[in-house]
C-alpha positions, 0 to 999 in steps of 0.5 A, spaced: 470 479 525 472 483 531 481 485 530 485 488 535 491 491 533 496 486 533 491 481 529 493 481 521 487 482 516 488 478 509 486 479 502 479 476 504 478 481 510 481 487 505 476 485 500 468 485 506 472 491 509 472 496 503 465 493 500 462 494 507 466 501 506 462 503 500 456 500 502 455 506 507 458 511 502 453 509 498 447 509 504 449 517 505 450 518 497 457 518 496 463 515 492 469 514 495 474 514 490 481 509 495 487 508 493 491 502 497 498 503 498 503 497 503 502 490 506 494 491 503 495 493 496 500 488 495 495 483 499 488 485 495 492 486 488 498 482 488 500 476 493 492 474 496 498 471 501 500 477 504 497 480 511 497 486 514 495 490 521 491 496 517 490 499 510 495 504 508 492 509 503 489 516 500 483 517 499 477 522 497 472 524 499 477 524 505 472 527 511 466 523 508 470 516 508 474 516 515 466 518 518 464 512 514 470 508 516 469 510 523 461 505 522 465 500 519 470 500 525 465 500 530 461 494 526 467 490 525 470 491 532 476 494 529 481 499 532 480 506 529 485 507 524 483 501 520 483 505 515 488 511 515 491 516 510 498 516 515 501 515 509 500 521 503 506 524 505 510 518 502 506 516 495 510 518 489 507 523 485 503 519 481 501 512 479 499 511 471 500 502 473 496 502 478 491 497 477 483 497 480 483 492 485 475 493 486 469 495 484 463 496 488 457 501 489 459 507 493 467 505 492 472 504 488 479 501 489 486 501 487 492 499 489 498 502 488 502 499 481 509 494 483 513 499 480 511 505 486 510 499 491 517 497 490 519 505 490 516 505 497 518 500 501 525 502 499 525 509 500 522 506 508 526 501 508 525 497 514 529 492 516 524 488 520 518 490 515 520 491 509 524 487 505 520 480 504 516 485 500 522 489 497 524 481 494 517 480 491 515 486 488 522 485 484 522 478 483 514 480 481 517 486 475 523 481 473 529 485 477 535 482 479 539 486 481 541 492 485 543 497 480 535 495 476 532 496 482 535 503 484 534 505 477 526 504 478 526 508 485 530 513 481 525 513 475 518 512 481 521 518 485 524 523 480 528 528 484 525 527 489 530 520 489 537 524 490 533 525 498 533 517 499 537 516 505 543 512 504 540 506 508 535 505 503 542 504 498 545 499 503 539 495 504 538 495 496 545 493 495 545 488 500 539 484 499 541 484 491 547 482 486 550 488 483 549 488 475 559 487 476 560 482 480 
């Protein structure tokens, strides 16, 4: 499965990648705890469709698993930052809808629940990137408007929400109907 950096892993890739994960934590004696966020979680748990360049998450034993991730690389030809935690500043606080997207010796998976994937990629917004995923994942949780959605952004971010950047609103309010018209 050699990959350069612009090829796309699919569900399928995803999946043989973390499962070769595992089984080199497991080969040192460890268990990794992954917690997938972007284009991977929402390929692994939510749309098998989706592809992605890499995988987004935060992850335990940190050290330990980017070592393990370095062998699977190297076995697999893949750019180093297969696997990266890049993103642990832009995860919300906390996640009680995420779901197991895999279980294996050595590893366990979850994706990020749709409600923060949602939160995430608004609180991004990148015009070029994010809004064929924006538009899923509402469409995946029954929201239609952009009122409901940024009800949701403001519910997953707390606080925190008041610092999104007035960009984020406009794509919103731009891509989704407003709840008066």
């Amino acid at each position: 499965m050699p990959l350069t950096a612009d090829e796309l892993l699919n569900a399928d890739q995803i999946k043989a990648l973390l499962l070769s994960l595992g089984k080199e934590l497991q080969l040192h004696g460890y268990t990794g705890e992954v917690y997938l966020v972007g284009g991977a979680a929402i390929a692994l748990a939510y749309d098998g469709r989706r592809t992605t360049t890499d995988l987004d998450a935060v992850f335990e034993p940190k050290s330990v698993i980017y070592e393990a991730a370095e062998r699977v690389a190297e076995k697999y030809e893949l750019e180093p930052g297969w696997l990266n935690d890049a993103v642990k500043g832009l995860v919300p606080p906390n996640d009680p809808h995420s779901v197991i997207a895999l279980e294996a010796p050595g590893i366990t998976v979850s994706a990020a629940s749709a409600r923060n994937l949602l939160a995430m990629k608004v609180a991004a917004s990148r015009v070029d990137r994010d809004q064929d995923d924006i538009r899923f994942l509402a469409g995946l949780l029954d929201l239609t408007t952009s009122e409901e959605i940024l009800a949701l952004v403001e519910e997953v971010w707390g606080p925190a929400a008041s610092r999104l950047a007035p960009k984020c609103r406009f794509l919103v309010q731009e891509m989704f109907p407003s709840a008066t018209h």
